[in-house]
C-alpha positions as CSV (number, residue, x, y, z in Angstrom):
1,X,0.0,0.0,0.0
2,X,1.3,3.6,-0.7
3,X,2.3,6.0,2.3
4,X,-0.8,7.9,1.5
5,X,-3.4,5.1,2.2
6,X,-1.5,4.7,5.5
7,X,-1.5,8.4,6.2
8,X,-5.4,8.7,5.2
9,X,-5.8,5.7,7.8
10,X,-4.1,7.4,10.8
11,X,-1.9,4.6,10.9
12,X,1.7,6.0,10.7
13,X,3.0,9.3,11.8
14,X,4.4,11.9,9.1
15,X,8.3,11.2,10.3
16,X,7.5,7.5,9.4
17,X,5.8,8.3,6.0
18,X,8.4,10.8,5.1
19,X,11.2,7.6,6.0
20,X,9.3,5.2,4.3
21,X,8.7,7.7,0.8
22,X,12.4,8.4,1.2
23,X,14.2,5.9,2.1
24,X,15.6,4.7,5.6
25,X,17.2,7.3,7.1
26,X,16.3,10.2,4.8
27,X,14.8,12.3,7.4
28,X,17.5,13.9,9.7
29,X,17.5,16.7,12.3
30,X,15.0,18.5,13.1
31,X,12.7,17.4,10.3
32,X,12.8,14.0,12.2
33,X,11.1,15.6,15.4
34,X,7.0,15.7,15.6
35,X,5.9,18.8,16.5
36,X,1.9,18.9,18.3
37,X,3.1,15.3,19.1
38,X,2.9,13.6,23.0
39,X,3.6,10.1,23.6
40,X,2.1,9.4,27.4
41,X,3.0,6.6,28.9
42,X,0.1,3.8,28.4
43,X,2.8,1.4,29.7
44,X,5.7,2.0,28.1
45,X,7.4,4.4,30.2
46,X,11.2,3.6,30.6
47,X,12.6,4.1,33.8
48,X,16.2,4.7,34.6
49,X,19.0,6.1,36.5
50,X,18.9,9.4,34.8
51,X,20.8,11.0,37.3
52,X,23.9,10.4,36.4
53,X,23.6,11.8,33.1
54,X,22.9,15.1,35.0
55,X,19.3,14.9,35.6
56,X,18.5,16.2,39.2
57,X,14.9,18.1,39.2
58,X,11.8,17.2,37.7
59,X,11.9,13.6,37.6
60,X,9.1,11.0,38.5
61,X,8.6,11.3,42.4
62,X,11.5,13.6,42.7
63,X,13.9,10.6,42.4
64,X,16.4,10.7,39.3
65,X,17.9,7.7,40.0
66,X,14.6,5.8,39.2
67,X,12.4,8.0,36.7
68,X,11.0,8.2,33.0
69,X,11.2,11.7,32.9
70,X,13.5,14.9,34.3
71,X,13.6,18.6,33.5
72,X,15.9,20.1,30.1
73,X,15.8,22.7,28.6
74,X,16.3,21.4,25.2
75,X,14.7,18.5,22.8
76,X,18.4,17.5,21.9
77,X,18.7,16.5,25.5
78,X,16.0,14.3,25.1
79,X,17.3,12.9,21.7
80,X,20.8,12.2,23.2
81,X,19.6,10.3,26.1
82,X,17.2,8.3,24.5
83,X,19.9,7.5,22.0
84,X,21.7,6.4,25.2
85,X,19.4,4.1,27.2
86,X,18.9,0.6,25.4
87,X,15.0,0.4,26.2
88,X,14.1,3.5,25.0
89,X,12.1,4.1,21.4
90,X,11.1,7.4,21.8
91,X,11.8,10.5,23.5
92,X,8.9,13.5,24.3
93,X,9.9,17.1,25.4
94,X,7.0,18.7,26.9
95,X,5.8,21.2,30.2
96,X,4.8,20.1,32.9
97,X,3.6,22.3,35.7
98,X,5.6,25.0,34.5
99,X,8.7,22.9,33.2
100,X,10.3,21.8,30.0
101,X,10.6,18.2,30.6
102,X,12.0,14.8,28.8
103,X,9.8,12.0,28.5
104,X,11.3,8.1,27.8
105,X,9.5,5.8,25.9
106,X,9.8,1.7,24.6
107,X,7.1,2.1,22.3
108,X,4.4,4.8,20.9
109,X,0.5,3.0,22.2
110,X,0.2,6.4,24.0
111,X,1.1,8.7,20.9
112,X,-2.1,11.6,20.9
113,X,-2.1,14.6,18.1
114,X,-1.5,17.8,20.5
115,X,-2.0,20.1,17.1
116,X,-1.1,23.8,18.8
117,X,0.1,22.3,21.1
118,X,4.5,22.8,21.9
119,X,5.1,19.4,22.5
120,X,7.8,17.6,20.1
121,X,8.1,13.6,19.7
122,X,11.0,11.4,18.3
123,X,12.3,8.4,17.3
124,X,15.2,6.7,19.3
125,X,17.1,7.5,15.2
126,X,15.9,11.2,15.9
127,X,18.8,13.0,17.5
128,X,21.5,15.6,16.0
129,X,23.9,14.8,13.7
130,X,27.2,13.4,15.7
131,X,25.1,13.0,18.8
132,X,26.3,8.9,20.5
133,X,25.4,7.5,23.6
134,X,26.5,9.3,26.9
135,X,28.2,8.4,29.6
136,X,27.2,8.0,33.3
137,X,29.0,10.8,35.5
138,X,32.4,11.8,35.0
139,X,34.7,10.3,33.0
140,X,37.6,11.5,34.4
141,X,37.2,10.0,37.6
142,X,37.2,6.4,36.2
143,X,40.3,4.9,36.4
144,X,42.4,2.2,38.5
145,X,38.9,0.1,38.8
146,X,36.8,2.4,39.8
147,X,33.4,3.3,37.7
148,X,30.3,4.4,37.5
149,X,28.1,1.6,39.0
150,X,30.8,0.4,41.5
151,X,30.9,4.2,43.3
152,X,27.1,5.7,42.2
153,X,25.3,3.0,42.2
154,X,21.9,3.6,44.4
155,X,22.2,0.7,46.2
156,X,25.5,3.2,48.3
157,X,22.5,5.4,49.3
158,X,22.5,9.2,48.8
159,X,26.9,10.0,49.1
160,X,27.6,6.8,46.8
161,X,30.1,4.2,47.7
162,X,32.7,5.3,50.7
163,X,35.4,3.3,49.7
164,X,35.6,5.5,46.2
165,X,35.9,8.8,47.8
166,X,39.2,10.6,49.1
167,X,40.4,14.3,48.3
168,X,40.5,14.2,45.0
169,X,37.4,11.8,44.2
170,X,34.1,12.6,45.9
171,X,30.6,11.9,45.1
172,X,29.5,14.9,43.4
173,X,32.6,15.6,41.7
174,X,32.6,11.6,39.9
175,X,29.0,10.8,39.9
176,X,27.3,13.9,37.9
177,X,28.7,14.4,34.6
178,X,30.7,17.6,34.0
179,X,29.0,19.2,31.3
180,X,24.8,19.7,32.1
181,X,22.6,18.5,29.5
């Protein structure tokens, strides 16, 4: 069937219908992003540690460390994170109660038209030209065994592992990364 008998039918999303017409891959940033889009959760929220990608406000029950969602101020923050967590299929930027906030996804069930509206959807292959994966806190305090999920982890409770820490290592200089989103 052609791309318009889908898109007549409501069955596939303009992004999808401009990939298919095209050719994989043929829609790249920002024409990739669906503007008047939200994708709620319907029960395919992704929860993660998105703390230590530098997410420490506006996450699901105030705790980053085990949320689907945390405040940015930019839809490429969105785009690079989802490109990071394995699970996740789609990234939303959004407000809500008076924030910009990222949204994580495994699939689209809860995807509703917003027309007018400023929210902006994408694909996991939506994201900014160069953008990879990140990683969790600071890379530069990494070395002679030491890493993210053996200090941060939030099974240490809130100051991380002890045994990681001395002058020159400490939890909020290694477990944050050093750039903000």
């Amino acid at each position: 069937k052609s791309a318009s008998v889908f898109a007549m039918a409501g069955q596939i999303s303009a992004s999808a219908i401009l990939a298919c017409t095209l050719g994989a891959g043929a829609v790249k940033w920002p024409e990739c992003q669906e503007k008047g889009v939200v994708i709620r959760s319907a029960g395919q929220a992704v929860f993660a540690n998105l703390q230590g990608f530098g997410a420490t406000v506006g996450c699901f029950l105030e705790d980053c460390q085990h949320t689907d969602k945390f405040a940015a101020y930019h839809a490429e923050s969105c785009a690079q994170i989802c490109l990071t967590l394995q699970e996740c299929q789609y990234w939303v930027w959004g407000e809500e109660e008076g924030d910009e906030k990222c949204w994580f996804r495994s699939g689209d069930a809860g995807r509703e038209d917003g027309v007018g509206t400023p929210w902006v959807s994408g694909a996991r292959s939506c994201h900014p030209p160069g953008a990879q994966g990140l990683a969790m806190g600071n890379g530069d305090c990494w070395v002679d065994g030491f890493g993210y999920n053996h200090c941060c982890d939030p099974r240490w409770g809130p100051g991380g592992n002890p045994a990681c820490w001395d002058g020159s290592f400490s939890y909020d200089l290694c477990c944050f990364p050093k750039e903000d989103l």
